[in-house]
C-alpha positions as a Python dict, from the first residue, in 0.01 Angstrom:
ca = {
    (1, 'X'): (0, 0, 0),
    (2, 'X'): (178, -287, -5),
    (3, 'X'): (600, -382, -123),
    (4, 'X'): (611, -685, -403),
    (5, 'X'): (983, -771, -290),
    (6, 'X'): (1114, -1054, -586),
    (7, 'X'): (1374, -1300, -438),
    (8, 'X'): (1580, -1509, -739),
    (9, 'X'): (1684, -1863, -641),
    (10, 'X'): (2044, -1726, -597),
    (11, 'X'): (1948, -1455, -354),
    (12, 'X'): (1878, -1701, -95),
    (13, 'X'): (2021, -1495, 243),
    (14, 'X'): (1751, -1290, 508),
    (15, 'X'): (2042, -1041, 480),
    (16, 'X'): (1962, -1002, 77),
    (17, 'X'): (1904, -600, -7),
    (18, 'X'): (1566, -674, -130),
    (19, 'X'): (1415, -749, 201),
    (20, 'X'): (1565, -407, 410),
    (21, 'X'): (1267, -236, 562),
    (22, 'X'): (1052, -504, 481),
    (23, 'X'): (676, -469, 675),
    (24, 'X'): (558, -851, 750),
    (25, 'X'): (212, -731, 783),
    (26, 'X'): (235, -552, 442),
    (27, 'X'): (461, -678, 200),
    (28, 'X'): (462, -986, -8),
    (29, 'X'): (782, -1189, -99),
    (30, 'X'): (742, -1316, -457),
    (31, 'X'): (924, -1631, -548),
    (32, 'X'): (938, -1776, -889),
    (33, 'X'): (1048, -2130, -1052),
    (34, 'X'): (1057, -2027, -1405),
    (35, 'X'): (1108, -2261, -1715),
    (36, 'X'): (1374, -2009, -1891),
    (37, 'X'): (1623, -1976, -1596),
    (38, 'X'): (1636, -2387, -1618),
    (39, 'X'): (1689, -2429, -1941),
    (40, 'X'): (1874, -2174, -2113),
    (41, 'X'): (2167, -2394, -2095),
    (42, 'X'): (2115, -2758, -2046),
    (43, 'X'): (2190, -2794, -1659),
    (44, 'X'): (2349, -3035, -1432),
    (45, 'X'): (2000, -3201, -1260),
    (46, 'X'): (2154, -3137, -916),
    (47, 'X'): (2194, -2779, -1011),
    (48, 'X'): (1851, -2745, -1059),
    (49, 'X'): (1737, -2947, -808),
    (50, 'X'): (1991, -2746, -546),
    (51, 'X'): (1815, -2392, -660),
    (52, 'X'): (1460, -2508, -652),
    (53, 'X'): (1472, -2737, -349),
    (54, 'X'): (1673, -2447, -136),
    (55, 'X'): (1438, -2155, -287),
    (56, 'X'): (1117, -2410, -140),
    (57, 'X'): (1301, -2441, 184),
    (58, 'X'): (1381, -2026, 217),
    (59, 'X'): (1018, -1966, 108),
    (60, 'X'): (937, -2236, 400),
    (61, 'X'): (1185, -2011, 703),
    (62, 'X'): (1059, -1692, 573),
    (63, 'X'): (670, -1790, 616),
    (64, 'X'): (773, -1935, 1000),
    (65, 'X'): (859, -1568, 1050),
    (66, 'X'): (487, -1496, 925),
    (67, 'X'): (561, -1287, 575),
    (68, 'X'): (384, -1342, 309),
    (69, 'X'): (515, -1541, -5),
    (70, 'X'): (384, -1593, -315),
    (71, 'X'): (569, -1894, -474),
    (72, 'X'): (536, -1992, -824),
    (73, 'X'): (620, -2408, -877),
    (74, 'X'): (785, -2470, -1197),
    (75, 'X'): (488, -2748, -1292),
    (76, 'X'): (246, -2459, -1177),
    (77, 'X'): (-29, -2521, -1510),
    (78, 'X'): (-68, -2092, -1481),
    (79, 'X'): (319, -2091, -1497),
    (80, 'X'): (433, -1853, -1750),
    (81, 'X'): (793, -1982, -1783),
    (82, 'X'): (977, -1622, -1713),
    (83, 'X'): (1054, -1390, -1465),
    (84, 'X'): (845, -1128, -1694),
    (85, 'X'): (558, -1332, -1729),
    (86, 'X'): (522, -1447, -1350),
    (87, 'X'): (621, -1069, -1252),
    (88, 'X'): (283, -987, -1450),
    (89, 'X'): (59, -1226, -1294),
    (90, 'X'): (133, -1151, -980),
    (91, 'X'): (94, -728, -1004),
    (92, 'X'): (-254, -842, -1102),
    (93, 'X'): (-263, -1088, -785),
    (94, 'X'): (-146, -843, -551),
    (95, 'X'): (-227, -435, -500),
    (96, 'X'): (141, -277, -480),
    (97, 'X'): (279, 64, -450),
    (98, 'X'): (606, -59, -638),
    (99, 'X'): (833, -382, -696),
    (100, 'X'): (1194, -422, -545),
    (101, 'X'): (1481, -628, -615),
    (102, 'X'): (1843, -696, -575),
    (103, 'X'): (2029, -660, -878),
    (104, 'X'): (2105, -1044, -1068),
    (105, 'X'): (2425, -1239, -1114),
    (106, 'X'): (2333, -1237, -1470),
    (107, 'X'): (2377, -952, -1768),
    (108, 'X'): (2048, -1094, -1911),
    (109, 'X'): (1850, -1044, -1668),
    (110, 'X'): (1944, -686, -1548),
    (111, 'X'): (1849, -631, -1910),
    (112, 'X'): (1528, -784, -1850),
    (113, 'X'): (1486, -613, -1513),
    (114, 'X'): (1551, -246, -1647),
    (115, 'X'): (1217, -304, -1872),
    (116, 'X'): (1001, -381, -1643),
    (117, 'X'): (876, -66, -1488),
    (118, 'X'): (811, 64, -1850),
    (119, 'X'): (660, -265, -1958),
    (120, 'X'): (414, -318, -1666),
    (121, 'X'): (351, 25, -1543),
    (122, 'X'): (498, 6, -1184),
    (123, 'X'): (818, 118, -1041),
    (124, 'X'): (1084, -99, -1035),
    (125, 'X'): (1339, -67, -721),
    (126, 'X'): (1672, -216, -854),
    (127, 'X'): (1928, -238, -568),
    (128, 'X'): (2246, -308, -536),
    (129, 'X'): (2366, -659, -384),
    (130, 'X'): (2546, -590, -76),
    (131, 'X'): (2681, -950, 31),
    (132, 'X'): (2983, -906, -165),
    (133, 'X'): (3291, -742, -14),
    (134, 'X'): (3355, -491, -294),
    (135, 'X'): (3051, -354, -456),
    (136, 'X'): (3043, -298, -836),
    (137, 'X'): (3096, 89, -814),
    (138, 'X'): (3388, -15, -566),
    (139, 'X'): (3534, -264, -854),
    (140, 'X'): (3492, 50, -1097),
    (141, 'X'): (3696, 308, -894),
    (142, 'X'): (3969, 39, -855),
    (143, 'X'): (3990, -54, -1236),
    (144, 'X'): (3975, 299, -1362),
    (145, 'X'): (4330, 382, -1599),
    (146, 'X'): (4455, 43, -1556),
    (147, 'X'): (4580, -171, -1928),
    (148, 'X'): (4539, -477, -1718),
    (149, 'X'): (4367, -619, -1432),
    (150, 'X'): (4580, -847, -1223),
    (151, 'X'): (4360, -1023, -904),
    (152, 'X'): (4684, -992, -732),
    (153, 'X'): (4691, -637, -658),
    (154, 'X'): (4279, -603, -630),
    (155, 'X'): (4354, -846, -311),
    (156, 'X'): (4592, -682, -161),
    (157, 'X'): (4342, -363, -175),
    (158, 'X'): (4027, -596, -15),
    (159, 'X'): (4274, -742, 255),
    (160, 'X'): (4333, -402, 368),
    (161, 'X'): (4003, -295, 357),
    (162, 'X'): (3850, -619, 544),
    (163, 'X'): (4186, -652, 801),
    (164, 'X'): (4140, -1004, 717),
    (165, 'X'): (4479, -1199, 741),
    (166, 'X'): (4639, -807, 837),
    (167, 'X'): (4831, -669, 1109),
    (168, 'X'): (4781, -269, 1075),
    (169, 'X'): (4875, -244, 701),
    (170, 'X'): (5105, -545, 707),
    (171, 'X'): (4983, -937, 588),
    (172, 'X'): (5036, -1144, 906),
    (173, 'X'): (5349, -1338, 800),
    (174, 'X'): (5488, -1075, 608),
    (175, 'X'): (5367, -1165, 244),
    (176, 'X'): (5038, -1181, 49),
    (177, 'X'): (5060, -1478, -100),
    (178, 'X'): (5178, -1812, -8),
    (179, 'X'): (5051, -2005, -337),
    (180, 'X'): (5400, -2080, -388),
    (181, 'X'): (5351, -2363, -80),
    (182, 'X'): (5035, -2494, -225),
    (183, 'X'): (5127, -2703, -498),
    (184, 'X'): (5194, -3049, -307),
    (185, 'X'): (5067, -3420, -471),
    (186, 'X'): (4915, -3573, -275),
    (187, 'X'): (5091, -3894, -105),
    (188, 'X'): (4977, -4228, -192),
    (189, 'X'): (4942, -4303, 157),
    (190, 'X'): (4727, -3991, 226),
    (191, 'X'): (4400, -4041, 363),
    (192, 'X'): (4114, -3734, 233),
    (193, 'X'): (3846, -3653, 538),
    (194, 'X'): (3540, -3780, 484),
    (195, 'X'): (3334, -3482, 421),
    (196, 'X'): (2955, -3390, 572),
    (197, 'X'): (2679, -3418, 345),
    (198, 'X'): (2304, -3417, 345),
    (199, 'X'): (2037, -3646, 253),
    (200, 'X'): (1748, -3551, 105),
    (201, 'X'): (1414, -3453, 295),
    (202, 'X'): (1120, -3485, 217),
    (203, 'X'): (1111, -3138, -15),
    (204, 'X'): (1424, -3216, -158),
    (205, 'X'): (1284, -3558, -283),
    (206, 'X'): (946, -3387, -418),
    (207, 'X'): (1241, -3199, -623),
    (208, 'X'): (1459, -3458, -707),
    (209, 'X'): (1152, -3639, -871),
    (210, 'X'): (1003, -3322, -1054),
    (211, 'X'): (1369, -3299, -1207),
    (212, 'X'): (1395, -3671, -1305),
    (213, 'X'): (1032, -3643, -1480),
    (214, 'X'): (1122, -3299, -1701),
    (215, 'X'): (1520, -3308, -1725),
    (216, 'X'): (1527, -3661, -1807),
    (217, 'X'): (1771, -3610, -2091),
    (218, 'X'): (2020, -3351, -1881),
    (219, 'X'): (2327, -3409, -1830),
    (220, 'X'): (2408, -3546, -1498),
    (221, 'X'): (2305, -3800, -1209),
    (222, 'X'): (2072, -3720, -902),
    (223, 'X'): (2199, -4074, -748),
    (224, 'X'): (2465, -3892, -507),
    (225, 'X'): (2280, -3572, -464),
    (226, 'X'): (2338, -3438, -106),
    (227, 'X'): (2446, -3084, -114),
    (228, 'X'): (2309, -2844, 203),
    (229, 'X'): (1976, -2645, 104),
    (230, 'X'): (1921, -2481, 367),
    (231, 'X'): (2119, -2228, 605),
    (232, 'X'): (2145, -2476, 876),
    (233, 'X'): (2348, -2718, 661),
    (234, 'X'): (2527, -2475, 519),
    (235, 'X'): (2679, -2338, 845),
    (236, 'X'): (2744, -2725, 945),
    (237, 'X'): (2890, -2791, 589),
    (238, 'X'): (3129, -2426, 678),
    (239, 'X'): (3228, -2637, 1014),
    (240, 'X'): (3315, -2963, 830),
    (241, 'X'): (3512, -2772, 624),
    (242, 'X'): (3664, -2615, 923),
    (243, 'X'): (3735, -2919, 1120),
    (244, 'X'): (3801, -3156, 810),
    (245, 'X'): (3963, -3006, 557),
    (246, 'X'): (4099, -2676, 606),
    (247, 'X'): (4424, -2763, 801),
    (248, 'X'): (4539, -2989, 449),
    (249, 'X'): (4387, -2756, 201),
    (250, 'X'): (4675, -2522, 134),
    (251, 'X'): (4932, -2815, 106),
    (252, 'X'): (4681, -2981, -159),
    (253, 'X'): (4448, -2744, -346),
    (254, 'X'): (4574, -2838, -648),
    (255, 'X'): (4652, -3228, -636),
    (256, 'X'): (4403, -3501, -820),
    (257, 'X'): (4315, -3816, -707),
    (258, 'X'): (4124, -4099, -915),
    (259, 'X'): (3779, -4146, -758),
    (260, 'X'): (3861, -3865, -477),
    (261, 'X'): (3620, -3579, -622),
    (262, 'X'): (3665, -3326, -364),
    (263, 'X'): (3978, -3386, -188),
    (264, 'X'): (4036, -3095, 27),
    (265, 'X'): (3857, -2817, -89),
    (266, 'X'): (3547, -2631, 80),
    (267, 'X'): (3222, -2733, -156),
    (268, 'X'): (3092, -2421, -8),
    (269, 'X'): (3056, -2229, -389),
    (270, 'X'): (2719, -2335, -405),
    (271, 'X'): (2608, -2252, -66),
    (272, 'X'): (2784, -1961, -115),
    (273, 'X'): (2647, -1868, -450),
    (274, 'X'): (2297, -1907, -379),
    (275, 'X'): (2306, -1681, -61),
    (276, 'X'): (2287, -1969, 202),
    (277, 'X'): (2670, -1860, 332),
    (278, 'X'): (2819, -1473, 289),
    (279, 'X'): (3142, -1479, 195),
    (280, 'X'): (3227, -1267, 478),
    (281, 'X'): (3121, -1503, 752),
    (282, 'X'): (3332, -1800, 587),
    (283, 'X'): (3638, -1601, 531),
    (284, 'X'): (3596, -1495, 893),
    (285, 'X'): (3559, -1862, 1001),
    (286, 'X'): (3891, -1961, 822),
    (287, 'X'): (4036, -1655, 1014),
    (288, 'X'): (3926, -1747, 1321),
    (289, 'X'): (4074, -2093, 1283),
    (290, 'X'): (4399, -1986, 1209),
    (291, 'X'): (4398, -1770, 1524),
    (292, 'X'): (4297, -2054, 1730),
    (293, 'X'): (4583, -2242, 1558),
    (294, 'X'): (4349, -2507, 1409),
    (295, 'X'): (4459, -2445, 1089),
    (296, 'X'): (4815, -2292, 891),
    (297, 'X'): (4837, -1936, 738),
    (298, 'X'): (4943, -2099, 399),
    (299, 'X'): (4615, -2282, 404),
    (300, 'X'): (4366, -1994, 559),
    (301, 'X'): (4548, -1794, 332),
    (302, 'X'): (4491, -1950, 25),
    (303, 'X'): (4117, -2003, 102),
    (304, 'X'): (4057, -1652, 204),
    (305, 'X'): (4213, -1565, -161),
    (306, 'X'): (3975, -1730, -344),
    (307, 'X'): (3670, -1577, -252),
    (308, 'X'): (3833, -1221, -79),
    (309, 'X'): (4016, -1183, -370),
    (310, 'X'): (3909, -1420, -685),
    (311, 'X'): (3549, -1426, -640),
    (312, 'X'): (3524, -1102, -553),
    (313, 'X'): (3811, -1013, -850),
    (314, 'X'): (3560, -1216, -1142),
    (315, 'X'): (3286, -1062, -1047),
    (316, 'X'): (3417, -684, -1052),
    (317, 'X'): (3537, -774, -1403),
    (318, 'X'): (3197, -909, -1518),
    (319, 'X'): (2995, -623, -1470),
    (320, 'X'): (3294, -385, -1581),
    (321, 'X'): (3300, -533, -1936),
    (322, 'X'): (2981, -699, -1992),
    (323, 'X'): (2765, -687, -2252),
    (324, 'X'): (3087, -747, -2516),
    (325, 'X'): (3289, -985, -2299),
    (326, 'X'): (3096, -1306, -2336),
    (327, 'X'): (3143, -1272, -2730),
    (328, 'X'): (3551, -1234, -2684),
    (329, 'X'): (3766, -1460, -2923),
    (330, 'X'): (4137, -1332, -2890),
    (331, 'X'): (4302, -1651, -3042),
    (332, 'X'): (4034, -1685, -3291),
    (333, 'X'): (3926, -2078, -3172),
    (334, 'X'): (3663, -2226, -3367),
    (335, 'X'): (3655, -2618, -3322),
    (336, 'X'): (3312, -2696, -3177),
    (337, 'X'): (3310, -2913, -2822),
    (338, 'X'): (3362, -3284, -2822),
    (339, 'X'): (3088, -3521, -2756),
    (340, 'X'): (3338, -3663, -2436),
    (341, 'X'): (3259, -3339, -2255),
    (342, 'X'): (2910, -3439, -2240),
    (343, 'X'): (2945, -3849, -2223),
    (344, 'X'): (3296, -3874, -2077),
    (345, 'X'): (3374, -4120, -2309),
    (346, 'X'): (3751, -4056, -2375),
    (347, 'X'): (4040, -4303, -2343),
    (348, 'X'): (4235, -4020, -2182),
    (349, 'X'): (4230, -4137, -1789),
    (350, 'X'): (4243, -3745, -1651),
    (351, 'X'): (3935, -3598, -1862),
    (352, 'X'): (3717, -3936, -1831),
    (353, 'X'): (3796, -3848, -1449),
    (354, 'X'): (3711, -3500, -1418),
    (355, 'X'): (3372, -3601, -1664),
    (356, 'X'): (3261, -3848, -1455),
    (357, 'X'): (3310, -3660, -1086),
    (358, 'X'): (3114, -3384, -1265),
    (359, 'X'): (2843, -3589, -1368),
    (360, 'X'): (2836, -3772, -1052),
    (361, 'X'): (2829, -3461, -850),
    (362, 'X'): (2801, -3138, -1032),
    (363, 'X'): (3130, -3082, -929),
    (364, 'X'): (3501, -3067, -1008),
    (365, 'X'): (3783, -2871, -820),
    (366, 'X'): (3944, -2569, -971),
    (367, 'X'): (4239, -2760, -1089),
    (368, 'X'): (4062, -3042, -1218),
    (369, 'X'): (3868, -2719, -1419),
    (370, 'X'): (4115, -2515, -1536),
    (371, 'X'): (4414, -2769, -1539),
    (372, 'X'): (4215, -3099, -1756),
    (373, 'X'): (3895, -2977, -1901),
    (374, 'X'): (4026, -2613, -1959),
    (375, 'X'): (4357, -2677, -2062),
    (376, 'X'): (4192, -2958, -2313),
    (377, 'X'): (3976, -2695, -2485),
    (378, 'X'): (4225, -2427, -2509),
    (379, 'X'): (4521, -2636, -2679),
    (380, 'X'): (4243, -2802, -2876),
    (381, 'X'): (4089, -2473, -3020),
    (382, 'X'): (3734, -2498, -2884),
    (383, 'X'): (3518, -2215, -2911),
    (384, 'X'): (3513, -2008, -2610),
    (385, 'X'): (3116, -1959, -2582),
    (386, 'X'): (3078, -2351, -2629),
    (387, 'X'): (3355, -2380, -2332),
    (388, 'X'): (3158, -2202, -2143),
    (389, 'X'): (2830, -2293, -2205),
    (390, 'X'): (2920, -2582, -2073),
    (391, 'X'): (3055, -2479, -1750),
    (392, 'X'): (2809, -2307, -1675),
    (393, 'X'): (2524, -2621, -1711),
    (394, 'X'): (2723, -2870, -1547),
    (395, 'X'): (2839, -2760, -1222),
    (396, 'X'): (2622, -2651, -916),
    (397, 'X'): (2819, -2310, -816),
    (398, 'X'): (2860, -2201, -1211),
    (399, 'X'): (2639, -1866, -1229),
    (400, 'X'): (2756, -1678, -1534),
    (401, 'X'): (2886, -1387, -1344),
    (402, 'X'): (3147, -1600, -1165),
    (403, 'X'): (3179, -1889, -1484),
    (404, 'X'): (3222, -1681, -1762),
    (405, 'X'): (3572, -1485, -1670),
    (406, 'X'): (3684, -1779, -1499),
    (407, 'X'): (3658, -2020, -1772),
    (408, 'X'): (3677, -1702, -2087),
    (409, 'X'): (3933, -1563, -1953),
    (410, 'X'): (4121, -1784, -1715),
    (411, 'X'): (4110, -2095, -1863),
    (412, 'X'): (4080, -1984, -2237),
    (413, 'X'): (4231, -1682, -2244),
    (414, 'X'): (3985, -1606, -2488),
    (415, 'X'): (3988, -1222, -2330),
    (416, 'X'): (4361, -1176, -2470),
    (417, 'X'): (4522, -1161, -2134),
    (418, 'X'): (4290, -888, -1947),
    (419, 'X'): (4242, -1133, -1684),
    (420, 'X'): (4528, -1353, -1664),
    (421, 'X'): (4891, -1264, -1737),
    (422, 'X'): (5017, -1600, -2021),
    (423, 'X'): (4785, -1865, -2090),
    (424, 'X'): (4720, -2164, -1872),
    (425, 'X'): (4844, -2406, -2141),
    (426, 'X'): (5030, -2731, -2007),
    (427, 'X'): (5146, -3084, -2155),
    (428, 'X'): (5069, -3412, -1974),
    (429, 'X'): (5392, -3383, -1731),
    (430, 'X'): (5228, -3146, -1497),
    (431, 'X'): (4898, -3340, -1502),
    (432, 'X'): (5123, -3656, -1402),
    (433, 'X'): (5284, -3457, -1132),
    (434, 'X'): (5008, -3333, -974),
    (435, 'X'): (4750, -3648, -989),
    (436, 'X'): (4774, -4053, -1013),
    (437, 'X'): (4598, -4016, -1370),
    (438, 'X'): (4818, -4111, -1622),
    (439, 'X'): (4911, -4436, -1493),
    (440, 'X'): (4552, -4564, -1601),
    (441, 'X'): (4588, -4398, -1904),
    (442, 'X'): (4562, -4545, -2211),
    (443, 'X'): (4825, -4288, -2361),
    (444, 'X'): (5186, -4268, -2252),
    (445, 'X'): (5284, -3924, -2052),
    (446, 'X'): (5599, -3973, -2130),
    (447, 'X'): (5554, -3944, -2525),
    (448, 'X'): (5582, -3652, -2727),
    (449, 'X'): (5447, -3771, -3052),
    (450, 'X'): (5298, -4077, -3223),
    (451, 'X'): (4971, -4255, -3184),
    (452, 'X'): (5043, -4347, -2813),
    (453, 'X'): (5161, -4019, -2670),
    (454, 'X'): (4986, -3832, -2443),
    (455, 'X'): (4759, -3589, -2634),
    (456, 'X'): (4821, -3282, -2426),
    (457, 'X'): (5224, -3326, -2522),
    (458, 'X'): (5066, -3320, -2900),
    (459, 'X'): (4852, -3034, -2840),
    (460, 'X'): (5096, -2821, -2632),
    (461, 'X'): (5369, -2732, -2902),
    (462, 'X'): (5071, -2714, -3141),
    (463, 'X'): (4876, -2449, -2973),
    (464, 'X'): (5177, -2274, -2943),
    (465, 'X'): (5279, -2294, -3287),
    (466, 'X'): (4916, -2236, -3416),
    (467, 'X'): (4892, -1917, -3182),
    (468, 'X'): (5265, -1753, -3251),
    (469, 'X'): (5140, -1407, -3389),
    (470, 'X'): (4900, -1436, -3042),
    (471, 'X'): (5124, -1485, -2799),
    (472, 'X'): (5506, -1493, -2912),
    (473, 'X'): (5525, -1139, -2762),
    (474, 'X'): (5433, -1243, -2409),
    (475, 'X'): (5743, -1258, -2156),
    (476, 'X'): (5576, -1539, -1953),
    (477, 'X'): (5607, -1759, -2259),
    (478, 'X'): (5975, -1671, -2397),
    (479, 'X'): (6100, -1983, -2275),
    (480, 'X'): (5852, -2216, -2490),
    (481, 'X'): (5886, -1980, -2805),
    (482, 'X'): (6249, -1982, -2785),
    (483, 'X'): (6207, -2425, -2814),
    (484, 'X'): (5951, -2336, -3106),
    (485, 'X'): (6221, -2127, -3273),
    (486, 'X'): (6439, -2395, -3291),
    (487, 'X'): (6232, -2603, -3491),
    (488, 'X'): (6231, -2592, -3833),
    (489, 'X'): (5961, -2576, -4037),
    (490, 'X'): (5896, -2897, -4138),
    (491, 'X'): (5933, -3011, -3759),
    (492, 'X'): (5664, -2746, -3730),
    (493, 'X'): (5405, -2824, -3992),
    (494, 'X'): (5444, -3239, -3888),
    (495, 'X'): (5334, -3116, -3495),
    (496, 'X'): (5058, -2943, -3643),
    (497, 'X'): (4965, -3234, -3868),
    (498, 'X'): (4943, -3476, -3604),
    (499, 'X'): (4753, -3250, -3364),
    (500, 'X'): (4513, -3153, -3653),
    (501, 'X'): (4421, -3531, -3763),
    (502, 'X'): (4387, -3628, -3349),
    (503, 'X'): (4158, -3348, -3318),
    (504, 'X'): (3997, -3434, -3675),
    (505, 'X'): (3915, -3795, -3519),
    (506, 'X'): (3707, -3633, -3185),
    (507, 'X'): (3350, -3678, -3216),
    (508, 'X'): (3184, -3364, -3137),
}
């Protein structure tokens, strides 16, 4: 009897668990475009057009190879609208001995998953997703008795057990980590690579106009929609990369540029996300450059630590500590979002930036994320699940298993420091020294306080203030405390007046 083997539109990859010992002449692949997975947050278009258009092109390259898929459309009339519903339809469609899947990227819908063999009478195969580096049982071992969970030393562990970047048990170039090299603006003269996209085919623009008709109110443009949905692009967007922007991205992985979106970074987190790269391949690419001297360690380096070590880092920590993460609150922030998140209608030059690359493209570069609209919502007070609600609907690589510690923890440090060691408050001087934004800007960088002055240099020695019994104790921020000391209280209480009526005057 026949194998009902269930592919999710992030499990995109021949290599995915659920199709091991698959029988072509046997089994059936069942694909689904349900209404729940695209709208339980409001979603970037391009996101959704990205998962359904690739899942209709991997249904198309797995039917060449003559297996068997039964795809559900979203605008299907029979269409159910969940995974549940459509998993039902189709037992009744199709004799099978038993279902099998690779376990989701979300908490959700494991839940959902572990119910079904009870709910519909057939055994459920549940197995583990292999295309990481460090499976979750791996992640489990290595965070057993620690207080804390620093990425740093988690790395170190997956560099040895790759030999990625290693000579015998040694980092090539004697150290780990050479972030400290990293942190260059870019020059005014400097010229970003033109980077390889894709335009749309002819199943792509069946998609793009299915999303226009039912997301019409989303958030987000499908004007400049051209990311790679299928393998093939993929690999040639990896070689872009390569060629293009790999040699630069060390020196500039965390500089902004007005109207320069992706500077030098990969754009592979989607492609990577939905299964159309493995992480090992790309980090072996970068490798492989640096041994053919096409690109610098400090560069290969850095790349290779955000998906050997952070991707792999967020998603160990998800699965450790969900169900109760997502509802963490450490500092107790309560202000709901502003409406300039959604409309990027802000007079400050840096957010209306980031806004508008993200609705332009479903995409904004780690600083721009944790550095503008992060470092916005945490000196502001927003709630942490509105935060990262929205992260997670407006960019194309945010799945909740790699969005919610990164933007919870990292950029909110809503988790009270289990991921990240202070806070990743700043004023406006580092956003001036790291991008071209605040000479646009209709508020002066250079002020501390007053109707003009920038309103991260208001929000800064507020948050601090506001969040003294929080985070006075933490070494990392002795320095900043021991300036808040030295105020007195009325200097105090008129910081937190000011911050309290800009924030007051947000729309939200």
């Amino acid at each position: 009897m026949a194998v009902l083997r269930i592919i999710l539109g992030d499990q995109l990859s021949r290599h995915i668990a659920t199709l091991d010992g698959l029988d072509a002449g046997r089994d059936v692949v069942l694909m689904m475009e349900v209404a729940e997975e695209t709208a339980y947050v409001a979603h970037h278009k391009q996101k959704i057009a990205l998962v359904l258009s690739a899942m209709r092109h991997f249904a198309g390259e797995l039917r060449a190879e003559g297996i068997a898929v039964d795809y559900v459309a979203l605008d299907d009339p029979a269409n159910t609208g969940s995974f549940t519903g459509e998993l039902r339809r189709a037992l009744q469609r199709h004799r099978v001995e038993r279902v099998v899947v690779t376990e989701p990227g979300e908490w959700r819908v494991l839940v959902a998953m572990r119910g079904w063999a009870g709910l519909l009478g057939c055994p459920v195969e549940i197995r583990d997703d292999t295309r990481f580096f460090a499976g979750r049982a791996r992640f489990v071992r290595w965070a057993a008795g620690r207080r804390s969970f620093r990425m740093e030393y988690f790395y170190r562990e997956m560099r040895r057990e790759s030999g990625l970047l290693m000579q015998g048990d040694a980092p090539i170039g004697g150290q780990w980590n050479f972030d400290a090299e990293n942190r260059r603006r870019l020059p005014r003269d400097h010229v970003v690579p033109p980077r390889r996209r894709f335009a749309p085919d002819a199943i792509t623009a069946g998609v793009l106009a299915l999303v226009e008709r039912r997301f019409a109110g989303n958030f987000g443009s499908l004007a400049d929609f051209n990311w790679p949905v299928t393998r093939d692009q993929a690999l040639q967007a990896l070689e872009d990369f390569i060629a293009q922007a790999l040699p630069l991205f060390g020196d500039y992985q965390d500089a902004m540029r007005g109207g320069e979106p992706f500077v030098h970074h990969s754009l592979l987190a989607p492609s990577l996300n939905i299964g159309l790269l493995s992480p090992r391949e790309v980090c072996a690419r970068a490798e492989a450059a640096f041994h053919a001297g096409q690109a610098p360690l400090n560069a290969v380096e850095g790349f290779i630590r955000q998906i050997l070590g952070w991707r792999e880092y967020v998603r160990g920590l998800y699965w450790l500590k969900m169900p109760d993460y997502a509802a963490l609150n450490a500092l107790e922030a309560q202000r709901p979002l502003p409406a300039f998140y959604w409309s990027g209608d802000t007079p400050m030059a840096c957010l209306r930036h980031a806004i508008d690359h993200t609705r332009r493209h479903a995409y904004s570069h780690h600083i721009q994320r944790l550095m503008l609209t992060g470092n916005f919502a945490l000196l502001a007070g927003i709630r942490p699940q509105a935060v990262c609600d929205w992260y997670l609907a407006v960019y194309a690589d945010a799945f909740e298993w790699v969005e919610l510690p990164n933007t919870l923890g990292m950029a909110l440090f809503a988790d009270g420091g289990l991921l990240a060691s202070k806070p990743y408050a700043a004023s406006g001087a580092y956003i001036d020294r790291m991008s071209d934004f605040c000479g646009g800007c209709a508020y002066d960088v250079k002020l501390k306080s007053g109707p003009r002055a920038c309103p991260f240099n208001r929000l800064y020695w507020a948050f601090l203030i506001r969040n003294q019994r929080h985070l006075s104790a933490n070494p990392r921020l002795a320095m900043p405390y021991r300036q808040v000391a030295a105020m007195d209280a009325a200097r105090q209480a008129a910081i937190l007046r000011e911050a309290e009526d800009f924030l007051d005057g947000l729309e939200t």
